[in-house]
N, C-alpha and C positions, 0 to 999 in steps of 0.2 A: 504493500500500500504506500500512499505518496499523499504527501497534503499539496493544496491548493491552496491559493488566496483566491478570500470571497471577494466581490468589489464591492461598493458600498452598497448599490440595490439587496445584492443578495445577503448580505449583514442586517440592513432594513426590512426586510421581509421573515428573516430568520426571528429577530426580536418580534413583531410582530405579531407570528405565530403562536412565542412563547405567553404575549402580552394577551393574545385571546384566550388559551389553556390557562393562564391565571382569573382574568376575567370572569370565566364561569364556573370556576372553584369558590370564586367571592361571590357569584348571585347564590349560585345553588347552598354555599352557607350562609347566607346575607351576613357577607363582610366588605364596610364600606373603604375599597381603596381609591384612588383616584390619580389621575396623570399629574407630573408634575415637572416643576422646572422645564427645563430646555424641551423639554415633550407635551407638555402642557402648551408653551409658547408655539411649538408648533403647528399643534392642534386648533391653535386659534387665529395663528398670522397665517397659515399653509391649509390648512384641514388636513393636515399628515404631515410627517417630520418636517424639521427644517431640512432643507434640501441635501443641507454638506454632511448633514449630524449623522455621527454612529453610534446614538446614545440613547438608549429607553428608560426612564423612572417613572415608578411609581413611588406616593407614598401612602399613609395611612395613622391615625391616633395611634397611639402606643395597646393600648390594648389589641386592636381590630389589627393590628400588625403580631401581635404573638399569636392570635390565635390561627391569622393566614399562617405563619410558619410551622404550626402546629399540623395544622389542616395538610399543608401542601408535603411534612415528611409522612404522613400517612399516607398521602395520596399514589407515593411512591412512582412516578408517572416512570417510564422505561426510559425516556429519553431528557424528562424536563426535569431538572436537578436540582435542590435548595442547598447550597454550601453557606456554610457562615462560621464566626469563630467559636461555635457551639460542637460542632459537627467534623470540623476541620482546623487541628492546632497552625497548620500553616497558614490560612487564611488570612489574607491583611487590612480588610476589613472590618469597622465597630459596625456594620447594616449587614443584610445578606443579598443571597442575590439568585435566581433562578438563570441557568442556562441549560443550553445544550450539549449531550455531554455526547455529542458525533463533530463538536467544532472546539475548535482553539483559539484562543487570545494570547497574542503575544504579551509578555510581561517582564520589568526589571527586575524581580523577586532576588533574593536569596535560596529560594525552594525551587531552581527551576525545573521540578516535575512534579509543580503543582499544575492541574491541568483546569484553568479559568477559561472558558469556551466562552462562544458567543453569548450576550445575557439581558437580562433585566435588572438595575438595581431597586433592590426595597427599602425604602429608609420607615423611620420612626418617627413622629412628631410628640414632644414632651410638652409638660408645662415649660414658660419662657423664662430662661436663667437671668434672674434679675442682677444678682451680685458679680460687679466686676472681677472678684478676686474668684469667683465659682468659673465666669467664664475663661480667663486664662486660665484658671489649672483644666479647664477640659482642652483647649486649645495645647497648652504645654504636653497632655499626654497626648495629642494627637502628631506632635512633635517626634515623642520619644517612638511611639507606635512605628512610624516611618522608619526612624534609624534604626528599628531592629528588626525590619524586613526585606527593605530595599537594599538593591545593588546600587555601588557610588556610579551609575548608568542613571539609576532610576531616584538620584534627588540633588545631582549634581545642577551650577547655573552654568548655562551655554554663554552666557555674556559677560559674566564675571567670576574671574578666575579665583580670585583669593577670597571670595565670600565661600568657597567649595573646600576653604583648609577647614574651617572648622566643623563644617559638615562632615569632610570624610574624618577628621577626630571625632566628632559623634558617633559616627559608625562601627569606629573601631571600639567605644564605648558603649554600645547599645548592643553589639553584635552578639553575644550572650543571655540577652533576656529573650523570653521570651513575647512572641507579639498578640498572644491569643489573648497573655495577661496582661498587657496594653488594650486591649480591645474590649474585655471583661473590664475594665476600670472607667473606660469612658461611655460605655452601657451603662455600670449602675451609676456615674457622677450626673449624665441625663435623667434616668429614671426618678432622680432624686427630688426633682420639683413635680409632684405628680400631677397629670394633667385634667384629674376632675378636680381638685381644687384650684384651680388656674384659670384667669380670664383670657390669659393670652395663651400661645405658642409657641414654637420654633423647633427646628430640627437638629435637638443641638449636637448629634453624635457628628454629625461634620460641619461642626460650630458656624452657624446662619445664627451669628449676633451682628452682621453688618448693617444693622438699624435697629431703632428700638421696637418695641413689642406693639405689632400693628395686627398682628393676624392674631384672629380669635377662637380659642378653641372651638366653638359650637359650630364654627364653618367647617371644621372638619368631618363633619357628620349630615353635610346639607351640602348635595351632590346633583348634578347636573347629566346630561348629554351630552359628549363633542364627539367631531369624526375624523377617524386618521385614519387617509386612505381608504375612503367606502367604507369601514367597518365604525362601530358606535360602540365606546368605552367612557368611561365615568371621570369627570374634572369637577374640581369644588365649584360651586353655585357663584361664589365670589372669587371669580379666576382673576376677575382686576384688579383686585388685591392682592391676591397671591404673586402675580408678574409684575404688579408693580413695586411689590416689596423685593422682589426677585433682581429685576432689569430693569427700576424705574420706570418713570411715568411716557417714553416715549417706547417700550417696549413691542408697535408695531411697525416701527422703523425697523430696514433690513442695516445690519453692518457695513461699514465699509470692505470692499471687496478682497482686502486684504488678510481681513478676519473670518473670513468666511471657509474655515476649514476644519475637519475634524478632529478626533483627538491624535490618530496618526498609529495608535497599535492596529498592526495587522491581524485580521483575524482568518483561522485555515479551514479545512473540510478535512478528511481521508476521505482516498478517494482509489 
């Protein structure tokens, strides 16, 4: 067997497919997820991806997100796979993530055969981390998380050379821990502000404290129709809040042309 590179269609259609097989895992349990970020935006500038994007998110409350996780390793699908740092010590991720496990994701890791296929990410939405000193220490492990899983490939700066000594010094100081218990730390430091007594939100496991607390939890739970690509999946009712907390207020303007590119991991088939 021999892998291939998907092109971006066929990267797009593979997420997709997997984004419908979650989809009706959460009607048939009525678990309320919803598109979001960059797939959200698309869903509403494009009615299907951003054109350049190889990116699918979902998210979900905190609750309605364990219980999909719950749901989706019972469901045990042949092909559609739940990895996270529960399941998987190598994982480098604090969110988990559904892919295919007939495709590959290239990746900087330190584990290189951990095998991250094409995918979907899932994140969490918690109550919103008021305390600045709460939010850098989840920020700082997200820090440490990095340097004890990446290759100096995967958080090196292309622009600046000597910002990258003390990075690779971090590495050679992280290189020993482990990242699952990095990822176990910035799980329960999220968890910590619980989201039914909470007015607000945010998603703090990949710290979205770049504005103050505008999204409210109850929009989490008060859900919509959008369409990507001819198929109809589920975005919050108050998606202009949510893009404009995201990408600000001119969020249906397209980028300059110069930004308009993916993230640039190739992704393969066997074949």
């Amino acid at each position: 067997m021999s892998k291939r590179i998907l092109s971006l269609k066929e990267v797009q259609d593979i997420e997709l497919d997997i984004l419908e097989y979650v989809h009706n895992i959460c009607i048939k349990n009525d678990i309320k997820y919803f598109v979001d970020f960059g797939t959200l935006l698309g869903a509403v500038r494009h009615k299907g991806f951003i054109p350049w994007d190889d990116d699918l998110d979902i998210s979900l409350a905190r609750d309605e997100y364990e219980k999909l996780y719950s749901v989706l390793e019972k469901e045990n699908h042949p092909h559609y796979k739940v990895i996270s740092y529960k399941n998987c010590k190598e994982y480098p991720f604090p969110y988990f993530r559904v892919f295919d496990n007939r495709t590959y994701r290239e990746h900087n890791l330190r584990y290189q055969n951990l095998q991250l296929g094409t995918c979907i990410d899932v994140f969490p939405y918690d109550g919103y981390v008021e305390k600045t000193e709460d939010k850098n220490n989840i920020i700082a492990l997200n820090r440490k998380r990095k340097l004890s899983v990446y290759n100096f490939k995967g958080i090196k700066n292309k622009n600046y050379f000597f910002k990258n000594i003390p990075r690779f010094l971090g590495l050679l100081l992280y290189k020993t821990t482990k990242v699952s218990d990095w990822n176990k730390k910035i799980d329960e430091k999220s968890k910590k502000v619980n989201l039914k007594n909470s007015e607000y939100c945010c998603c703090s496991v990949i710290h979205e404290f770049k504005k103050d607390a505008t999204l409210k939890t109850e929009w989490l739970y008060d859900l919509t129709d959008v369409e990507i690509n001819r198929k109809i999946f589920k975005a919050p009712s108050h998606y202009k809040e949510f893009l404009t907390y995201e990408f600000g207020d001119t969020y249906m303007q397209l980028p300059p042309e110069g930004q308009r590119h993916a993230g640039g991991e190739k992704n393969y088939i066997e074949e």
